[in-house]
C-alpha positions as CSV (number, residue, x, y, z in Angstrom):
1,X,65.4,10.4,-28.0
2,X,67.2,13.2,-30.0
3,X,64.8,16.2,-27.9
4,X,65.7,14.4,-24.8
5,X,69.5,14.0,-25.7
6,X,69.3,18.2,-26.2
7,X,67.3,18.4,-22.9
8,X,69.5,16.2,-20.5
9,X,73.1,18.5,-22.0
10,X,71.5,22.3,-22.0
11,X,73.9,23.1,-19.5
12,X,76.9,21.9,-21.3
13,X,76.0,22.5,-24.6
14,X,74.2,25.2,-27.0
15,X,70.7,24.1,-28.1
16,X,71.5,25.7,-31.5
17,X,74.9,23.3,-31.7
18,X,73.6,20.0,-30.9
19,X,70.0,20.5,-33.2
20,X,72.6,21.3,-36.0
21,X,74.9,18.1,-35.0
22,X,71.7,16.1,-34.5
23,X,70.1,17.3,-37.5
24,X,66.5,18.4,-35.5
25,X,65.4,21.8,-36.0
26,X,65.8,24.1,-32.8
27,X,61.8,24.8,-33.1
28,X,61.0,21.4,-32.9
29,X,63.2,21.0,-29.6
30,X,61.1,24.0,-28.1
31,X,57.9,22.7,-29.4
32,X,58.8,19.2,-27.6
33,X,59.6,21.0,-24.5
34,X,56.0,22.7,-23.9
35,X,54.2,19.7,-25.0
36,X,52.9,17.5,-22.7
37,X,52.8,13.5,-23.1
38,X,50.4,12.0,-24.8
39,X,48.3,9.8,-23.0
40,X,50.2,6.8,-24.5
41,X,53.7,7.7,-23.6
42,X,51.7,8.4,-19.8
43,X,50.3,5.0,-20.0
44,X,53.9,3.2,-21.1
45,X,55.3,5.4,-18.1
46,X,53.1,4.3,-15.5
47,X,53.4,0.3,-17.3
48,X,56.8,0.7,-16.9
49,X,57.0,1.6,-13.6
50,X,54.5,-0.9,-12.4
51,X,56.8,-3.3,-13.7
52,X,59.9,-2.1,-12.0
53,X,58.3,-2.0,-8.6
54,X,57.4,-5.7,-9.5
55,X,60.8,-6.9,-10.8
56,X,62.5,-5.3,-7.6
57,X,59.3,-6.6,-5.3
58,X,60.0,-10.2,-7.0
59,X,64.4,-9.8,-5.7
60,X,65.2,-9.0,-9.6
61,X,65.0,-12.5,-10.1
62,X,61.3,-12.7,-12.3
63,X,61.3,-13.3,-15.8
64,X,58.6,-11.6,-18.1
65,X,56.1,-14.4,-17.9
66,X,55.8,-14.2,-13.7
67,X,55.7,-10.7,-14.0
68,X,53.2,-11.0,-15.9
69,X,50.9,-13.2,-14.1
70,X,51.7,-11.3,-10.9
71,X,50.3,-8.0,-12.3
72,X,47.5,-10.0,-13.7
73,X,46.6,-11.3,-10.2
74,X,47.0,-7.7,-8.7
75,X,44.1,-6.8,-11.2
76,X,46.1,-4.9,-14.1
77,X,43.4,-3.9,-16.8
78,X,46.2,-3.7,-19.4
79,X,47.5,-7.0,-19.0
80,X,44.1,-8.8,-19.6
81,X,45.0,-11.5,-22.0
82,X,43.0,-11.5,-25.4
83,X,40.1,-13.1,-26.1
84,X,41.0,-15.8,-29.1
């Protein structure tokens, strides 16, 4: 959140300032820039989206549990529900 923070107010802001106001390191802020996601942070981007597009396809009017079952119906993997 911090790296991301530093990202989005480069043009404003020296790197060096806000790493020393939010105490991060300026490395680590570089590091974070060339690093790509890792496949979890992919995953909860693409599940996040998919959700959006249903939320707005349902009028923004679903709750989580018909969100749910809709993305169920449409086949999502990740929603299977456990086995008990």
């Amino acid at each position: 959140m911090r790296y991301a923070f530093i990202k989005a107010h480069r043009p404003r802001f020296s790197i060096r300032t806000m790493c020393r106001m939010l105490p991060v390191h300026p490395s680590g802020f570089y590091a974070w820039l060339k690093k790509p996601f890792s496949k979890r942070a992919s995953e909860d981007q693409r599940q996040t989206e998919m959700l959006q597009e249903a939320w707005q396809d349902s009028g923004k009017v679903y709750g989580y549990r018909k969100l749910h079952d809709d993305l169920r119906d449409q086949g999502s993997d990740w929603l299977q529900t456990p086995n008990r």
